[in-house]
C-alpha positions in Angstrom: 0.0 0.0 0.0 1.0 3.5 -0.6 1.4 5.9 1.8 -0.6 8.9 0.6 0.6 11.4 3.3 4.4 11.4 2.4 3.2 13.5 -1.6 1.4 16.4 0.1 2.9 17.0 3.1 6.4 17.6 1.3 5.1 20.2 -1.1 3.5 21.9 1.8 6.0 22.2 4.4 7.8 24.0 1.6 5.7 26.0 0.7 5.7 27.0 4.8 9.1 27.2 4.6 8.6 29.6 1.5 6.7 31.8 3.4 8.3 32.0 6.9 11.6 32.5 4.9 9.7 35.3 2.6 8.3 36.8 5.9 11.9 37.2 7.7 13.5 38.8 4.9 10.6 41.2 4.9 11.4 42.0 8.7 15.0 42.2 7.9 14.6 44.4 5.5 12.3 46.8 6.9 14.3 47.1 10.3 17.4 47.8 8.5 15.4 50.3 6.1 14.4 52.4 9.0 11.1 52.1 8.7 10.6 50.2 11.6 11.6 53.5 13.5 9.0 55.4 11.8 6.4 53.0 12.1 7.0 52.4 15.6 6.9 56.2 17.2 3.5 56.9 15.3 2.4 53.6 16.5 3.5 54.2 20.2 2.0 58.1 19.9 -1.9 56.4 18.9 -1.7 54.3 21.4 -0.8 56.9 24.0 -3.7 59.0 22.2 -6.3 56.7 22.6 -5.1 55.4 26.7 -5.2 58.7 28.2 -6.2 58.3 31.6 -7.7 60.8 33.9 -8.2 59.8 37.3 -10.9 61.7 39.4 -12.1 61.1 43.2 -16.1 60.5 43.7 -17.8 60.5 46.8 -18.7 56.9 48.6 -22.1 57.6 47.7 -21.7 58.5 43.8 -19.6 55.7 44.1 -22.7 53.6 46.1 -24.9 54.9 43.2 -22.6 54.6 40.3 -22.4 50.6 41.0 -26.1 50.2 41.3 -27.4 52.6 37.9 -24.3 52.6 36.1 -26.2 55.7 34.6 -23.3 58.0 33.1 -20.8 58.0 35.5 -18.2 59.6 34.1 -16.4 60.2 30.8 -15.1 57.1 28.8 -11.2 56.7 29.7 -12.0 57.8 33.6 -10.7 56.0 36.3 -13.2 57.4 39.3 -12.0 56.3 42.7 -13.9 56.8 45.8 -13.0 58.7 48.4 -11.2 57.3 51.6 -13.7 57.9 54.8 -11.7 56.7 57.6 -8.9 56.3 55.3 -10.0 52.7 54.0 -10.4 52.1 50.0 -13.9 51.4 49.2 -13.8 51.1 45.2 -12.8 52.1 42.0 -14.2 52.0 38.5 -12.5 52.1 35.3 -14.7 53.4 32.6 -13.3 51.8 29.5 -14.6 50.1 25.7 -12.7 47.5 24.3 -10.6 49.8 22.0 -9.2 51.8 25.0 -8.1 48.3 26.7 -6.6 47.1 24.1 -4.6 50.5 23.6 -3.6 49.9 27.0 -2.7 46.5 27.1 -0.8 47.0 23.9 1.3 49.8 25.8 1.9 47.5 28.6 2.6 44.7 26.0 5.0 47.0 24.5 6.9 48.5 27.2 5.5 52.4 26.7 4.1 51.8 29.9 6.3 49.7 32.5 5.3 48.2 36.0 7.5 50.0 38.5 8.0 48.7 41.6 9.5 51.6 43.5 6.4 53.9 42.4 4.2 51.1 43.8 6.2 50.9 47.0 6.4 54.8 48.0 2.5 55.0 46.6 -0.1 55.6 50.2 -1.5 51.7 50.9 -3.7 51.4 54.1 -2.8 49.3 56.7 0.4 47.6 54.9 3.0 49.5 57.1 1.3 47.0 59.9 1.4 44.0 58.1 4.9 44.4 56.5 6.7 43.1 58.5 4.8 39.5 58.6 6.2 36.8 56.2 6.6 32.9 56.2 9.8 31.1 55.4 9.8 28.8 52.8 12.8 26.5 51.7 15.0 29.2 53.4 12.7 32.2 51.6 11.2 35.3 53.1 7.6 35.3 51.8 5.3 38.0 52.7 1.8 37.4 53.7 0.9 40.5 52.4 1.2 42.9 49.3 -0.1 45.6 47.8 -2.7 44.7 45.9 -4.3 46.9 42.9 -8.6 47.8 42.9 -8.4 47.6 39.4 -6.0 46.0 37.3 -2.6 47.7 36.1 -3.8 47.2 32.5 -7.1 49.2 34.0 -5.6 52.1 35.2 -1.9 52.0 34.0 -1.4 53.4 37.9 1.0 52.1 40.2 -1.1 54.2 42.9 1.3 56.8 43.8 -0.6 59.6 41.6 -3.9 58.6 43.2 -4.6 57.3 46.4 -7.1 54.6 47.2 -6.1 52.8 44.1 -3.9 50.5 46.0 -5.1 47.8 49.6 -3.2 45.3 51.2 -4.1 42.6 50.8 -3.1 38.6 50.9 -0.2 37.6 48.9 -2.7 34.6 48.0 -5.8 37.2 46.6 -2.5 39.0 45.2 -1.2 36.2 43.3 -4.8 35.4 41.5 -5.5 32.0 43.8 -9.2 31.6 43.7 -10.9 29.4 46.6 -11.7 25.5 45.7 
């Protein structure tokens, strides 16, 4: 018996191989053209267009009310955080459409935007100068039980929290991680 799968899967691995060759000469030639630069600083400047963030503060009862109507909170690209009574975060909303997400994620993808740890650490978080100090040792590993954990997502807000408080808790390096219960 002949084995029909040896005549067409030669023909079309190279005609992938074709391709995939055609495509990385096309990359290689379009870095080295300079093009790429162009490209990429028009790209980066849309996307910074279309993520502009503007954080405002809302009362704890727009905030109440804002959850339970979702009647025209706010402008489309707001991040509204509630105020701190007693200086405890209650909530934040991040008033986005799909375009504007993906214009953020992409920056984040991309590195226009970066995480930054030391922002994060000298950003106000309630109650974590208590709890700082608490950690496990693991396989000869300081672990800390607690972190400082994001009301919206990064990608949401592109915030680390130090130009807004109340976007940042403590909370468990467990809810932190993205551990759900079983």
């Amino acid at each position: 018996m002949y084995n029909l799968g040896k005549w067409w899967q030669q023909p079309l691995m190279e005609a992938a191989a074709v391709i995939w060759l055609g495509y990385a000469l096309y990359q290689f030639v379009r870095h080295h053209s300079g093009q790429d630069e162009v490209d990429d600083t028009s790209q980066n400047q849309a996307l910074l267009d279309s993520a502009q963030v503007k954080y405002r503060y809302i009362t704890a009862a727009h905030f109440e009310q804002t959850m339970n109507q979702l009647d025209k909170p706010g402008v489309l690209g707001d991040v509204l955080v509630a105020e701190m009574p007693q200086g405890r975060p209650i909530g934040a909303i991040a008033l986005l459409t799909t375009g504007m997400l993906r214009a953020r994620q992409a920056m984040v993808q991309t590195g226009i935007v970066k995480r930054s740890d030391e922002q994060r650490k000298r950003a106000y978080t309630p109650g974590y100068d208590l709890v700082s100090h608490d950690y496990v040792k693991v396989a000869g590993q300081k672990i800390n039980l607690y972190h400082r954990t994001h009301l919206l997502p990064f990608r949401f807000t592109l915030s680390e929290g130090d130009n807004i408080d109340g976007l940042l808790f403590t909370g468990t390096a467990h809810l932190n991680h993205g551990d759900r219960p079983k």
